[in-house]
Residue, then its C-alpha position, 0 to 999 in steps of 0.5 A: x141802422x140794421x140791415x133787414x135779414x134776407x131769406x125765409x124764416x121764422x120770428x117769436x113768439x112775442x107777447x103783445x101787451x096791447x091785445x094780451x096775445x102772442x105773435x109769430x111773424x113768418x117771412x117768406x124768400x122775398x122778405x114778406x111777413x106774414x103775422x100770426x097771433x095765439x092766445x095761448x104761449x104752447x100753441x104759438x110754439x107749435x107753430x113755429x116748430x112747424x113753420x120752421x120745417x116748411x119754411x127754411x132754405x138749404x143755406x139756413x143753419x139749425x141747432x142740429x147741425x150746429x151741433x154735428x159740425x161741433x161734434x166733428x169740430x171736438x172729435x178733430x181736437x181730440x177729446x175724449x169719445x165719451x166726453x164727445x157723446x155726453x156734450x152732444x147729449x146735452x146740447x140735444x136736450x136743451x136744443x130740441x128742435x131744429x131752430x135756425x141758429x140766428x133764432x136763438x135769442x136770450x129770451x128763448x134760452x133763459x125759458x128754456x133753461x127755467x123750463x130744464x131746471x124744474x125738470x131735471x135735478x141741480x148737477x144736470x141742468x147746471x151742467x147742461x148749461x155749462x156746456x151750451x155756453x161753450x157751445x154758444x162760445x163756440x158758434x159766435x167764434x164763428x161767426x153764426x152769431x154777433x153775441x153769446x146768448x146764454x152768457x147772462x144765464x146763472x144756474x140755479x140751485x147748489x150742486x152738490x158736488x160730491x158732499x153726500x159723502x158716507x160716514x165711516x161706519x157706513x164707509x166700513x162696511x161698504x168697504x168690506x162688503x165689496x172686498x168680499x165680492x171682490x174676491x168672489x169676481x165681481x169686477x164692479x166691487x174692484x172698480x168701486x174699491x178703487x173709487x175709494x181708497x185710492x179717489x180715481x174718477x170713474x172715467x180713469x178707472x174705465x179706460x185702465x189697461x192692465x199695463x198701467x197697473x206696476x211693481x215697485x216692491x210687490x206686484x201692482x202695488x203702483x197704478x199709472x194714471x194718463x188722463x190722455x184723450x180718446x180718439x178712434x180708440x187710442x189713448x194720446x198721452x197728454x202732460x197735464x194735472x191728471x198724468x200721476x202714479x198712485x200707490x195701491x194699498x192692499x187688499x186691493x193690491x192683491x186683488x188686482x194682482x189676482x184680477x190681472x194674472x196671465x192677462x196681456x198687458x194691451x187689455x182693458x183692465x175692465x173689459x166690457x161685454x158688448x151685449x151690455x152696451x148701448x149703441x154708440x151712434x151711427x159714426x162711432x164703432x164702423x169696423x163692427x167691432x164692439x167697444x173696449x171699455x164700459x160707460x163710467x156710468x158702470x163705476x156708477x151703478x156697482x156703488x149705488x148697488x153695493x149700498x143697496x145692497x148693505x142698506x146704507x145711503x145711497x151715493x154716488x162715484x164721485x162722492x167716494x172721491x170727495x170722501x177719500x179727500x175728507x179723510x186723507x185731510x182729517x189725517x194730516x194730508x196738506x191740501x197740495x198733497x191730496x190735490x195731486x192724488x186726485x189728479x186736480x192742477x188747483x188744490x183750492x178745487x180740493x179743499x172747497x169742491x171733495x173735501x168737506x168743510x168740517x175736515x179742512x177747519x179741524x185738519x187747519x186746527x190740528x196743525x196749529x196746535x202741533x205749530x204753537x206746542x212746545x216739543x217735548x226736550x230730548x232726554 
Protein backbone atom coordinates (compact mmCIF):
# COMPACT_ATOMS: atom_id res chain seq x y z
CA UNK A 1 0.00 0.00 0.00
CA UNK A 2 1.19 3.81 -1.01
CA UNK A 3 2.25 5.86 1.75
CA UNK A 4 -0.06 8.92 2.10
CA UNK A 5 2.28 12.08 0.72
CA UNK A 6 2.82 14.58 3.69
CA UNK A 7 3.00 18.26 3.50
CA UNK A 8 0.41 21.13 1.50
CA UNK A 9 -0.25 20.54 -1.73
CA UNK A 10 -2.33 20.88 -4.49
CA UNK A 11 -4.25 17.35 -6.67
CA UNK A 12 -6.45 17.74 -10.15
CA UNK A 13 -8.00 18.83 -11.67
CA UNK A 14 -9.93 15.44 -12.21
CA UNK A 15 -13.31 15.10 -14.37
CA UNK A 16 -15.73 13.12 -12.37
CA UNK A 17 -17.94 11.20 -14.60
CA UNK A 18 -20.82 10.54 -12.12
CA UNK A 19 -21.56 14.64 -11.89
CA UNK A 20 -19.84 15.92 -15.14
CA UNK A 21 -17.56 18.06 -13.19
CA UNK A 22 -14.07 18.87 -12.29
CA UNK A 23 -12.44 18.53 -8.98
CA UNK A 24 -9.46 19.79 -7.33
CA UNK A 25 -8.39 18.51 -3.88
CA UNK A 26 -6.32 20.94 -1.53
CA UNK A 27 -4.54 19.47 1.51
CA UNK A 28 -3.36 21.32 4.09
CA UNK A 29 0.36 20.79 6.42
CA UNK A 30 -1.77 18.37 8.68
CA UNK A 31 -2.97 16.25 5.61
CA UNK A 32 -6.65 17.68 5.41
CA UNK A 33 -8.56 17.70 2.15
CA UNK A 34 -10.47 20.20 1.02
CA UNK A 35 -12.67 19.31 -2.07
CA UNK A 36 -13.40 21.58 -4.71
CA UNK A 37 -15.41 21.31 -7.86
CA UNK A 38 -15.87 23.45 -11.29
CA UNK A 39 -18.17 22.99 -14.36
CA UNK A 40 -15.66 24.28 -16.46
CA UNK A 41 -11.73 22.53 -17.06
CA UNK A 42 -10.24 26.62 -17.28
CA UNK A 43 -11.79 27.69 -14.02
CA UNK A 44 -10.32 24.47 -12.47
CA UNK A 45 -6.73 25.59 -13.68
CA UNK A 46 -6.94 28.70 -12.42
CA UNK A 47 -7.60 27.61 -9.45
CA UNK A 48 -5.05 25.46 -8.79
CA UNK A 49 -2.43 27.90 -10.15
CA UNK A 50 -3.68 30.09 -7.38
CA UNK A 51 -3.67 27.55 -4.75
CA UNK A 52 -0.39 26.37 -5.48
CA UNK A 53 1.17 29.83 -4.52
CA UNK A 54 -0.65 29.92 -1.15
CA UNK A 55 -0.29 26.48 -0.47
CA UNK A 56 3.21 25.33 -1.00
CA UNK A 57 6.18 24.69 1.84
CA UNK A 58 9.76 26.26 1.52
CA UNK A 59 10.69 22.09 0.96
CA UNK A 60 8.27 21.59 -2.08
CA UNK A 61 10.15 21.83 -5.35
CA UNK A 62 8.65 23.56 -8.56
CA UNK A 63 9.28 23.11 -12.29
CA UNK A 64 10.81 26.53 -11.95
CA UNK A 65 13.63 25.54 -9.79
CA UNK A 66 13.79 22.22 -11.17
CA UNK A 67 14.76 23.82 -14.04
CA UNK A 68 17.45 26.50 -12.29
CA UNK A 69 18.98 23.64 -10.74
CA UNK A 70 19.20 22.02 -14.23
CA UNK A 71 20.45 24.90 -16.02
CA UNK A 72 23.26 24.98 -13.39
CA UNK A 73 23.52 21.16 -13.58
CA UNK A 74 24.14 21.54 -17.79
CA UNK A 75 26.27 24.85 -17.32
CA UNK A 76 28.90 22.61 -14.87
CA UNK A 77 28.83 19.93 -17.56
CA UNK A 78 29.85 22.42 -20.12
CA UNK A 79 27.45 22.67 -22.71
CA UNK A 80 27.20 25.26 -24.87
CA UNK A 81 25.81 28.76 -23.29
CA UNK A 82 23.47 29.14 -26.18
CA UNK A 83 22.30 25.63 -26.27
CA UNK A 84 21.94 26.41 -22.15
CA UNK A 85 19.53 29.54 -23.04
CA UNK A 86 17.61 27.69 -25.74
CA UNK A 87 16.95 24.36 -23.34
CA UNK A 88 15.88 26.61 -20.61
CA UNK A 89 13.58 28.37 -23.20
CA UNK A 90 11.71 25.39 -23.94
CA UNK A 91 11.54 23.70 -20.56
CA UNK A 92 9.83 27.43 -19.46
CA UNK A 93 7.47 27.28 -22.51
CA UNK A 94 5.92 23.81 -21.70
CA UNK A 95 6.21 24.31 -17.97
CA UNK A 96 4.66 27.70 -17.47
CA UNK A 97 3.48 27.71 -14.08
CA UNK A 98 5.38 27.06 -10.84
CA UNK A 99 3.73 23.54 -10.22
CA UNK A 100 5.19 21.29 -7.41
CA UNK A 101 7.55 18.76 -9.28
CA UNK A 102 5.71 15.42 -7.79
CA UNK A 103 2.40 17.17 -9.57
CA UNK A 104 3.68 16.58 -13.11
CA UNK A 105 1.60 13.67 -14.01
CA UNK A 106 1.26 12.08 -17.82
CA UNK A 107 -2.04 13.23 -17.90
CA UNK A 108 -1.36 16.81 -17.49
CA UNK A 109 1.98 16.85 -20.13
CA UNK A 110 0.11 15.07 -22.70
CA UNK A 111 -2.91 18.18 -22.42
CA UNK A 112 0.00 20.17 -22.26
CA UNK A 113 1.71 19.01 -25.01
CA UNK A 114 -1.75 18.91 -27.55
CA UNK A 115 -2.29 22.07 -26.21
CA UNK A 116 1.82 23.21 -27.42
CA UNK A 117 1.05 21.34 -30.84
CA UNK A 118 -1.85 23.38 -32.08
CA UNK A 119 0.18 26.49 -31.32
CA UNK A 120 3.39 26.09 -32.42
CA UNK A 121 4.76 24.80 -36.03
CA UNK A 122 6.18 20.87 -36.04
CA UNK A 123 9.94 21.40 -35.55
CA UNK A 124 9.21 23.64 -32.32
CA UNK A 125 7.13 21.68 -30.59
CA UNK A 126 8.42 18.39 -31.34
CA UNK A 127 11.87 19.88 -30.16
CA UNK A 128 10.32 21.29 -26.97
CA UNK A 129 9.38 17.91 -26.38
CA UNK A 130 12.39 16.53 -26.83
CA UNK A 131 14.22 18.45 -24.47
CA UNK A 132 11.33 17.91 -21.43
CA UNK A 133 11.92 14.16 -21.90
CA UNK A 134 15.69 14.81 -21.21
CA UNK A 135 14.73 16.79 -18.46
CA UNK A 136 12.29 14.57 -17.30
CA UNK A 137 15.06 11.94 -17.47
CA UNK A 138 16.78 14.06 -15.60
CA UNK A 139 14.57 15.02 -12.45
CA UNK A 140 13.63 10.96 -12.09
CA UNK A 141 17.59 10.24 -12.07
CA UNK A 142 17.40 12.28 -9.06
CA UNK A 143 15.30 11.04 -7.66
CA UNK A 144 12.24 13.96 -7.43
CA UNK A 145 10.25 11.59 -9.43
CA UNK A 146 9.50 7.46 -9.47
CA UNK A 147 8.72 7.78 -13.30
CA UNK A 148 9.38 9.82 -16.43
CA UNK A 149 5.97 11.15 -17.21
CA UNK A 150 6.69 12.48 -20.85
CA UNK A 151 8.08 9.29 -21.77
CA UNK A 152 5.03 7.67 -23.50
CA UNK A 153 4.36 11.00 -25.53
CA UNK A 154 5.08 10.70 -29.45
CA UNK A 155 5.20 14.17 -31.18
CA UNK A 156 3.06 14.75 -33.97
CA UNK A 157 3.24 15.79 -37.17
CA UNK A 158 6.73 15.60 -40.00
CA UNK A 159 9.62 17.69 -39.33
CA UNK A 160 10.62 19.11 -41.98
CA UNK A 161 14.27 18.80 -41.48
CA UNK A 162 15.96 20.81 -43.75
CA UNK A 163 13.69 19.54 -47.26
CA UNK A 164 12.60 22.91 -48.45
CA UNK A 165 15.76 23.13 -49.89
CA UNK A 166 16.09 25.91 -53.02
CA UNK A 167 16.14 24.53 -56.47
CA UNK A 168 19.28 25.39 -58.37
CA UNK A 169 18.10 28.02 -60.51
CA UNK A 170 16.91 29.77 -57.49
CA UNK A 171 20.36 28.37 -55.76
CA UNK A 172 22.15 30.42 -58.46
CA UNK A 173 20.88 33.41 -57.67
CA UNK A 174 20.90 33.24 -54.35
CA UNK A 175 24.49 32.78 -54.50
CA UNK A 176 25.56 35.56 -56.59
CA UNK A 177 23.20 38.02 -54.91
CA UNK A 178 25.10 37.48 -51.64
CA UNK A 179 28.41 37.42 -53.44
CA UNK A 180 27.64 40.55 -54.34
CA UNK A 181 26.68 41.86 -51.14
CA UNK A 182 29.49 40.27 -49.87
CA UNK A 183 31.82 42.10 -51.54
CA UNK A 184 30.16 45.26 -50.57
CA UNK A 185 30.42 44.27 -46.47
CA UNK A 186 27.63 42.74 -45.73
CA UNK A 187 28.90 40.28 -43.24
CA UNK A 188 25.61 38.01 -43.01
CA UNK A 189 25.66 37.52 -46.91
CA UNK A 190 29.52 35.97 -45.89
CA UNK A 191 27.83 33.83 -43.00
CA UNK A 192 25.06 32.86 -45.61
CA UNK A 193 27.80 31.82 -48.38
CA UNK A 194 29.47 29.91 -46.02
CA UNK A 195 25.78 27.91 -44.93
CA UNK A 196 26.09 26.87 -48.55
CA UNK A 197 29.02 25.99 -50.48
CA UNK A 198 30.75 24.63 -47.51
CA UNK A 199 27.16 23.20 -45.42
CA UNK A 200 28.49 24.39 -41.80
CA UNK A 201 25.59 24.83 -39.07
CA UNK A 202 24.90 28.21 -37.88
CA UNK A 203 26.13 27.64 -34.46
CA UNK A 204 29.84 26.96 -36.13
CA UNK A 205 29.68 29.82 -38.25
CA UNK A 206 28.74 32.24 -35.17
CA UNK A 207 31.36 31.26 -32.87
CA UNK A 208 34.42 31.09 -35.64
CA UNK A 209 37.54 33.08 -35.00
CA UNK A 210 39.63 34.35 -37.24
CA UNK A 211 42.40 32.04 -36.22
CA UNK A 212 40.40 29.10 -37.22
CA UNK A 213 40.51 30.35 -40.75
CA UNK A 214 44.39 28.73 -42.80
CA UNK A 215 46.76 28.42 -45.70
CA UNK A 216 47.60 25.17 -47.03
CA UNK A 217 48.21 26.88 -50.66
CA UNK A 218 46.51 30.45 -50.80
CA UNK A 219 45.24 32.47 -47.81
CA UNK A 220 42.19 31.00 -45.94
CA UNK A 221 41.56 28.40 -48.31
CA UNK A 222 40.99 25.78 -45.35
CA UNK A 223 38.55 26.47 -42.23
CA UNK A 224 38.90 24.49 -38.97
CA UNK A 225 35.80 23.52 -37.39
CA UNK A 226 36.17 22.66 -33.35
CA UNK A 227 32.55 21.93 -32.55
CA UNK A 228 34.02 22.23 -28.56
CA UNK A 229 31.62 23.51 -26.05
CA UNK A 230 31.18 27.08 -24.57
CA UNK A 231 31.82 27.84 -21.03
CA UNK A 232 32.27 31.37 -19.33
CA UNK A 233 33.16 32.32 -22.82
CA UNK A 234 35.94 30.04 -23.77
CA UNK A 235 35.80 27.61 -26.23
CA UNK A 236 36.94 23.72 -24.79
CA UNK A 237 37.97 21.60 -27.44
CA UNK A 238 36.54 18.50 -27.63
CA UNK A 239 37.19 15.22 -29.87
CA UNK A 240 34.05 14.22 -31.60
CA UNK A 241 32.13 14.15 -35.35
CA UNK A 242 32.09 17.89 -35.36
CA UNK A 243 36.11 18.71 -35.09
CA UNK A 244 36.95 18.79 -39.13
CA UNK A 245 38.79 20.88 -41.54
CA UNK A 246 37.13 22.12 -44.79
CA UNK A 247 38.56 23.37 -47.87
CA UNK A 248 37.19 26.99 -48.87
CA UNK A 249 36.38 27.34 -52.69
CA UNK A 250 36.53 30.60 -53.99
CA UNK A 251 35.19 33.32 -54.15
CA UNK A 252 34.28 32.86 -50.86
CA UNK A 253 38.31 32.35 -50.37
CA UNK A 254 38.79 35.57 -51.21
CA UNK A 255 36.34 37.32 -49.53
CA UNK A 256 37.13 36.05 -46.30
CA UNK A 257 40.71 36.68 -46.98
CA UNK A 258 39.49 40.28 -47.53
CA UNK A 259 37.07 40.13 -44.34
CA UNK A 260 40.14 38.95 -42.03
CA UNK A 261 42.88 41.11 -43.33
CA UNK A 262 45.07 42.72 -40.38
CA UNK A 263 42.32 41.40 -37.86
CA UNK A 264 43.99 39.56 -34.69
CA UNK A 265 43.91 35.95 -34.90
CA UNK A 266 41.74 36.15 -31.04
CA UNK A 267 38.58 37.86 -32.90
CA UNK A 268 35.45 36.45 -33.79
CA UNK A 269 35.35 35.86 -37.11
CA UNK A 270 31.70 37.77 -37.01
CA UNK A 271 32.11 40.04 -34.15
CA UNK A 272 28.54 41.19 -32.99
CA UNK A 273 27.35 44.65 -31.86
CA UNK A 274 26.01 44.69 -28.76
CA UNK A 275 23.51 47.23 -29.09
CA UNK A 276 21.95 44.29 -31.42
CA UNK A 277 21.92 41.96 -28.92
CA UNK A 278 19.05 40.98 -26.44
CA UNK A 279 19.78 40.36 -22.92
CA UNK A 280 21.63 37.35 -22.05
CA UNK A 281 19.67 37.08 -18.44
CA UNK A 282 20.73 37.74 -15.05
CA UNK A 283 23.57 35.04 -14.60
CA UNK A 284 25.08 35.60 -18.00
CA UNK A 285 27.54 38.60 -19.09
CA UNK A 286 28.65 39.77 -15.11
CA UNK A 287 31.68 41.57 -15.71
CA UNK A 288 29.69 44.25 -18.03
CA UNK A 289 31.24 43.00 -20.94
CA UNK A 290 29.13 42.71 -23.77
CA UNK A 291 29.15 39.15 -25.69
CA UNK A 292 31.41 38.25 -28.38
CA UNK A 293 29.30 36.44 -30.74
CA UNK A 294 25.87 36.55 -32.59
CA UNK A 295 22.84 34.52 -31.87
CA UNK A 296 22.68 31.63 -34.61
CA UNK A 297 19.39 33.21 -35.15
CA UNK A 298 21.48 36.02 -37.25
CA UNK A 299 22.76 33.19 -40.17
CA UNK A 300 19.08 32.73 -39.91
CA UNK A 301 17.71 35.94 -40.64
CA UNK A 302 20.81 37.03 -43.38
CA UNK A 303 19.34 33.96 -45.52
CA UNK A 304 15.60 34.58 -45.19
CA UNK A 305 16.69 38.23 -46.34
CA UNK A 306 18.36 37.43 -49.12
CA UNK A 307 15.52 35.62 -50.55
CA UNK A 308 13.30 38.36 -49.64
CA UNK A 309 15.18 40.16 -51.28
CA UNK A 310 15.50 38.11 -54.84
CA UNK A 311 12.22 36.87 -54.36
CA UNK A 312 12.74 33.23 -54.26
CA UNK A 313 11.17 31.09 -51.64
CA UNK A 314 11.95 31.69 -48.34
CA UNK A 315 14.04 29.03 -46.21
CA UNK A 316 15.75 28.44 -43.79
CA UNK A 317 19.86 28.00 -42.45
CA UNK A 318 19.67 24.88 -42.06
CA UNK A 319 17.98 23.90 -45.33
CA UNK A 320 21.19 25.31 -47.30
CA UNK A 321 23.08 22.51 -45.42
CA UNK A 322 20.58 19.92 -46.35
CA UNK A 323 20.93 21.40 -49.86
CA UNK A 324 24.79 21.26 -49.91
CA UNK A 325 24.35 17.46 -49.05
CA UNK A 326 21.68 16.99 -52.06
CA UNK A 327 24.30 18.26 -54.30
CA UNK A 328 27.43 17.14 -53.08
CA UNK A 329 25.64 13.33 -53.51
CA UNK A 330 23.89 13.86 -56.96
CA UNK A 331 27.61 14.62 -57.96
CA UNK A 332 28.95 11.42 -56.96
CA UNK A 333 29.78 12.07 -53.13
CA UNK A 334 29.52 8.75 -51.06
CA UNK A 335 27.43 9.09 -48.11
CA UNK A 336 30.39 8.70 -45.46
CA UNK A 337 32.25 11.53 -47.69
CA UNK A 338 29.29 14.06 -47.08
CA UNK A 339 28.55 12.71 -43.55
CA UNK A 340 32.36 14.14 -42.45
CA UNK A 341 31.99 17.60 -44.31
CA UNK A 342 28.82 18.26 -42.38
CA UNK A 343 30.46 17.15 -39.22
CA UNK A 344 27.75 14.14 -38.69
CA UNK A 345 29.23 10.67 -36.74
CA UNK A 346 26.41 8.55 -38.49
CA UNK A 347 26.07 9.08 -42.38
CA UNK A 348 22.60 7.35 -42.36
CA UNK A 349 21.74 10.89 -40.56
CA UNK A 350 22.94 12.29 -44.23
CA UNK A 351 21.36 10.61 -46.47
CA UNK A 352 17.66 10.29 -44.60
CA UNK A 353 17.51 13.74 -42.62
CA UNK A 354 19.69 16.70 -45.59
CA UNK A 355 19.87 14.95 -48.30
CA UNK A 356 17.03 14.62 -50.38
CA UNK A 357 15.59 11.16 -51.49
CA UNK A 358 15.53 11.78 -54.92
CA UNK A 359 19.43 12.46 -55.09
CA UNK A 360 20.34 9.30 -52.96
CA UNK A 361 18.28 6.84 -55.39
CA UNK A 362 19.73 8.48 -58.56
CA UNK A 363 23.51 8.98 -56.94
CA UNK A 364 22.76 4.82 -56.13
CA UNK A 365 21.66 4.61 -59.88
CA UNK A 366 24.36 6.36 -61.35
CA UNK A 367 26.82 4.21 -59.39
CA UNK A 368 25.53 0.97 -60.49
CA UNK A 369 25.67 1.75 -63.86
CA UNK A 370 29.35 3.02 -63.84
CA UNK A 371 29.73 -0.69 -61.79
CA UNK A 372 27.77 -2.86 -64.54
CA UNK A 373 29.38 -0.90 -67.55
CA UNK A 374 32.21 -2.59 -69.27
CA UNK A 375 35.30 0.12 -69.45
CA UNK A 376 36.33 1.22 -72.41
CA UNK A 377 39.90 -1.04 -73.94
CA UNK A 378 42.94 0.83 -73.55
CA UNK A 379 44.15 1.38 -77.25
Amino acid sequence: MARPRKGARVVGPHFAARDGRWIVKVFDAAGTCKRVSFADEDEADEYVRGAHKTTLGPTDLTTEVAIEKYVDYLTAKGNKRTSIEHTAWALRRFFDDARPVWAITAAWCHARYSTLAKELAVDSHRGILAQCKTFATWIVKNKWLRKNPLADIEGVGRRRRGKDQLRLTAARLFLSHAIHLAKAGDHGAIAAIMSLLLGMRSSEIVTCLVRDLDENEKPCDMLWIHEGETANGQRSIKTFAGNRTLDVPEPLRSILAEHVKCRPLTDPLFPADPRKLRPRGPSENTTGNPPAFHYRSWVLHAVKRICAELKIPEVTAHSMRGLHATLAIERGATGRVVADSLGHSDERTTLQSYAKPRAVKRAMHARSLELLTPAKRAE
